[in-house]
N, C-alpha and C positions, 0 to 999 in steps of 0.2 A: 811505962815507957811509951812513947808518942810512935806510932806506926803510919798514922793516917790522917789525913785532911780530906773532910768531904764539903764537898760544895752545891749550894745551890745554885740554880742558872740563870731566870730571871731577875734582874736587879741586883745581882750580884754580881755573875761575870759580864752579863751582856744587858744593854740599856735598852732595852724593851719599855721600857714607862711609859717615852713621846705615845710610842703607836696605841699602846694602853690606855693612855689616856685621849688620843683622840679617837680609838675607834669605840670604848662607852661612851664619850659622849656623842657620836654618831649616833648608835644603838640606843641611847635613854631616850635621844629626841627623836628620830623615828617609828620608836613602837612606843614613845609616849609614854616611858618608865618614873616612876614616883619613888627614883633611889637614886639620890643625886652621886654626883663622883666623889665626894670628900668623904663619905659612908664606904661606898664602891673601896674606895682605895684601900680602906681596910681589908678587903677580901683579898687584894693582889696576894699572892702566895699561895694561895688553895686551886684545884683544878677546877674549869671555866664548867663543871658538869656539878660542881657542888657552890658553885656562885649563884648558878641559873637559879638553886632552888631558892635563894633570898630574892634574887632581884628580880624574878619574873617567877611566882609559881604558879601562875594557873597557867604555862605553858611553858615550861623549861625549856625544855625539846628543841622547839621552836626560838625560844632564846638561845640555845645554843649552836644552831645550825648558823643564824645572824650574825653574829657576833663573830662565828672564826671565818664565812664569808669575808665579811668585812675588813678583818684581820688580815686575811690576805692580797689584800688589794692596799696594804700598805710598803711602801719600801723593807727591804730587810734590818734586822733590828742588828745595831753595831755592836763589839764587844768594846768592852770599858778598854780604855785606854792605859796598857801595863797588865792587864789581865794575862794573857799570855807569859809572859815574861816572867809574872809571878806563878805561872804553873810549873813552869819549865825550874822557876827557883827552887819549887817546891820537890821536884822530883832529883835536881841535884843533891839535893838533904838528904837523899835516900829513902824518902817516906812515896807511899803508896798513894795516890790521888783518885776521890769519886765524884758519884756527879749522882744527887738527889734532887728530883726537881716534880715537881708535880706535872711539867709539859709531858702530852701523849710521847710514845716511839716515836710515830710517823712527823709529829709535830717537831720535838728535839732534832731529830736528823733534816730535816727541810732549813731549820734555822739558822743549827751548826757548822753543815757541809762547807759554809761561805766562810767562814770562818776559822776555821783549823784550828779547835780549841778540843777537838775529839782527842785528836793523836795523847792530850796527857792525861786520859781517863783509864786507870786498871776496870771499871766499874761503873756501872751506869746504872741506874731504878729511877722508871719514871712513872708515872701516875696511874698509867694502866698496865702497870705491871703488880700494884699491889691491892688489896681491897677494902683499904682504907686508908687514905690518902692523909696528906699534913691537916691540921695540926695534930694528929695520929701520930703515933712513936713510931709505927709499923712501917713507914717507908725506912729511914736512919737505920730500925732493928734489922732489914732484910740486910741493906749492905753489909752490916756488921758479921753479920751472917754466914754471909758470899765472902768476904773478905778474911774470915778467919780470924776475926777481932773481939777483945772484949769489950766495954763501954771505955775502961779509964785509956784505950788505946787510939780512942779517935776522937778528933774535933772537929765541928759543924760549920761551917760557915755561911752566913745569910745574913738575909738584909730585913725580913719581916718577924714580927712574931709567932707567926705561925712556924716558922723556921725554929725559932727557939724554941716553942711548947713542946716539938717534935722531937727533937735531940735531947732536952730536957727529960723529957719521958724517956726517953732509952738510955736515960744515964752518959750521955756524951756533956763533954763543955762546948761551950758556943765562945764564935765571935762573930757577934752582928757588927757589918759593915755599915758604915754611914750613908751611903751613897745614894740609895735604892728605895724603896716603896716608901718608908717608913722615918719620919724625924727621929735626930738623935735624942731628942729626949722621949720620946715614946720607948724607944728601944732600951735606954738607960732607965728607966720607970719598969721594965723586966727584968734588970739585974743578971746581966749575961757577967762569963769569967773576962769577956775582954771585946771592949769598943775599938773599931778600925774605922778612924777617917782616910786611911790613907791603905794602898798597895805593902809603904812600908812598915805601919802597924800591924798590919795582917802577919808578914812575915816575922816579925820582932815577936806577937805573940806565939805563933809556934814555933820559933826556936826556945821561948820562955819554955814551953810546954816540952820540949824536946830533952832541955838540958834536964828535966825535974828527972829522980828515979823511977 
């Protein structure tokens, strides 16, 4: 029986891409990096402290001090539109809402506050709260954890695959969202239990998930 939806938060709930994408390509051209964005983008979904060691490693450190400089000298990143809406769906269903996401503490809360998408989270695990980040099972496992769940109890929601390899590993089913880092056919070439183009596929799949025994 379905207890739980957990979610990820960049490119899923909130449209962080624009600033993503333009502040590496700030960063590539500045410090003169040989990792174009169309590579890069494959990373989106893992924390900017395990990017660093691809795309700059004879100085991570320094790539990553750049990088969220830069980051924050961009406007605040918006939530999808209906996001909200559909949280607030989700918690009338009765079910438990979390928030997995690879963004720091201090980074989620700078982001979020603007936003009001905290108030529908029982649960929050963010990248430096565990010690091995996506595409690791051990973020998904912690909440599970904390939440008092087994695997067939909760489903994932994200937009990358590292999102899926993560929830896959912990025995969760997935619904990668269309919208976010990743083409829907990349994401369909991982064979998730359920594709959301839309706010209201998301919810159709967990009621699907809801009514099963």
């Amino acid at each position: 029986m379905l207890k739980a939806v957990l979610f990820d938060w960049d490119g899923t709930l909130v449209n962080s891409l624009v600033n993503i994408e333009k502040t590496y390509r700030k960063v590539e051209k500045e410090l003169r990096l040989g990792y174009p964005y169309e590579k890069f983008r494959l990373l989106i979904g893992i924390p900017t402290s395990e990017q660093a060691k691809l795309v700059m490693p004879e100085d991570p450190d320094y790539y990553i001090e750049y990088y969220r400089k830069a980051y924050a000298s961009n406007d605040p990143d918006p939530a999808y539109p209906g996001a909200g809406e559909a949280l607030a769906a989700l918690k009338a269903m009765g079910l438990a809402v979390g928030l997995v996401t690879s963004k720091t503490r201090a980074s989620l809360t700078a982001s979020a506050m603007a936003l009001g998408l905290l108030q529908y989270f029982d649960l929050t695990v963010c990248g430096d709260h565990v010690a091995r980040p996506k595409p690791d099972p051990l973020p998904v496992e912690t909440a599970l954890k904390k939440m008092g769940l087994r695997p067939e109890e909760a489903v994932y929601a994200g937009d990358s695959v590292q999102d899926l390899l993560c929830a896959r590993g912990a025995g969760v089913k997935v619904i990668s969202v269309t919208w976010g880092a990743r083409r829907r056919d990349e994401l369909a070439a991982e064979k998730p239990e359920f594709l959301a183009d839309s706010w209201d596929d998301l919810i159709a799949a967990v009621k699907a998930l809801a009514e099963q025994p």
